[in-house]
N, C-alpha and C positions, 0 to 999 in steps of 0.2 A: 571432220576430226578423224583421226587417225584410229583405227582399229587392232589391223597389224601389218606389219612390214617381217622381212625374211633376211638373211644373210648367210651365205655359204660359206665357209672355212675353211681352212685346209688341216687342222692339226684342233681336233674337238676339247682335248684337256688345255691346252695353252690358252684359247681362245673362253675357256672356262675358268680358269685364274683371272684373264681380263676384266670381263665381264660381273665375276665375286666380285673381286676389287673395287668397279664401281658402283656396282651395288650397293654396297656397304657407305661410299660416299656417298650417294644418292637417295640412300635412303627405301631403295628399291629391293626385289629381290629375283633370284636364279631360281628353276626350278626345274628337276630333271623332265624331259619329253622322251624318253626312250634310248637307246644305248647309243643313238647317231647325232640325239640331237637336245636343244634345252632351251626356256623360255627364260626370258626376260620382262619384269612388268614391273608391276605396283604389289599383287598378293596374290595368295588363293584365293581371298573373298575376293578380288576385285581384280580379275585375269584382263579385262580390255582395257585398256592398250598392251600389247606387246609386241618384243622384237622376240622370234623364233630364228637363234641361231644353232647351225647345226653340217653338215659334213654330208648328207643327202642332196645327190643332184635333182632338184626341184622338175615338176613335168612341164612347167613353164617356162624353161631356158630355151633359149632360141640356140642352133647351131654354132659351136664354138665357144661357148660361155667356161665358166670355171671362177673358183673362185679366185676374188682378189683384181679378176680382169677390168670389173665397171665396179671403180669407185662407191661408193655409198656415202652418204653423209645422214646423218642421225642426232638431231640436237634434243639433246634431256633436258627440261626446264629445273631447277633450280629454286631453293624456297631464298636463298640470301648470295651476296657475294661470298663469303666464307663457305658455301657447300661448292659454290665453284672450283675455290684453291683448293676444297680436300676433293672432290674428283679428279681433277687435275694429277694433284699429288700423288693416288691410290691409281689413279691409270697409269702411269708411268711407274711405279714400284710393280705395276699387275703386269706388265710386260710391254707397254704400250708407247710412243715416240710421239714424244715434243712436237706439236701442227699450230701452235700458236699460244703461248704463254696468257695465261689467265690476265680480264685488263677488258677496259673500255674499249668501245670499236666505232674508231669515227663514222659520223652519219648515222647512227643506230639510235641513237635517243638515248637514256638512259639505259641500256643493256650494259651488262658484264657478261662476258665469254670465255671457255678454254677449250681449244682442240688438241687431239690426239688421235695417231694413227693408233686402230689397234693392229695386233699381230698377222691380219692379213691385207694392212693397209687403205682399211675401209675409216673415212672422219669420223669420229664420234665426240661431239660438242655436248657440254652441259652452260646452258647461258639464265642468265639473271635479269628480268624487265620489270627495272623499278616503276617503269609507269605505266604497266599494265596490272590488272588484278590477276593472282595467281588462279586458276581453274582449278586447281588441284585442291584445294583447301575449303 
């Protein structure tokens, strides 16, 4: 299970509008880490899982790294089809481009998904699996 994953940025308040944005669809929330950087998760009670995005070059980049270079992909699970179309909706008003319109995905079984690039072109999915039991709940 996922504990946490990292994303570099290039521009901290843009990619901070993103991220509010879907938060708020999600259900999720933002939380400042320090003037370079800010967490993404579930709460303050309840910090793991998170995405720590932020504008500091990590000590783990290998030579020539930067952001925006290696893709990222990050799928948010989802309590309904309808939290899909309001991420969706709220990433792209948040600043974020169109990667795949909310909607069935042949071969996935009962999944609903919506992709979107955010502002430094990293995927960010929020998907719906109706025939799995939600973990979150």
């Amino acid at each position: 299970m996922l504990d946490h994953t990292g994303i570099v940025v290039t521009d901290l308040a843009r990619a901070r509008r993103f991220y509010d944005a879907i938060a708020t669809a999600l259900e999720l929330q933002t939380a400042d880490n320090g003037p370079e950087s800010f967490v993404f998760g579930k709460s303050a009670e309840e910090r793991i899982p998170y995405l720590w995005i932020g504008v500091t070059r990590p000590s783990y980049w290998v030579d020539g790294s930067r952001a925006g270079l290696n893709q990222m992909h990050v799928a948010f699970q989802a309590r309904s089809k309808a939290m899909v179309d309001t991420f969706h909706l709220a990433a792209i008003a948040g600043g974020g481009t169109d990667n795949g319109a909310p909607g069935p995905r042949p071969g996935a079984g009962d999944y609903y998904g919506a992709f979107v690039l955010d502002p430094d072109g990293n995927n960010i999915e929020a998907c719906w699996r109706g025939d799995v039991p939600n973990y979150r709940e």
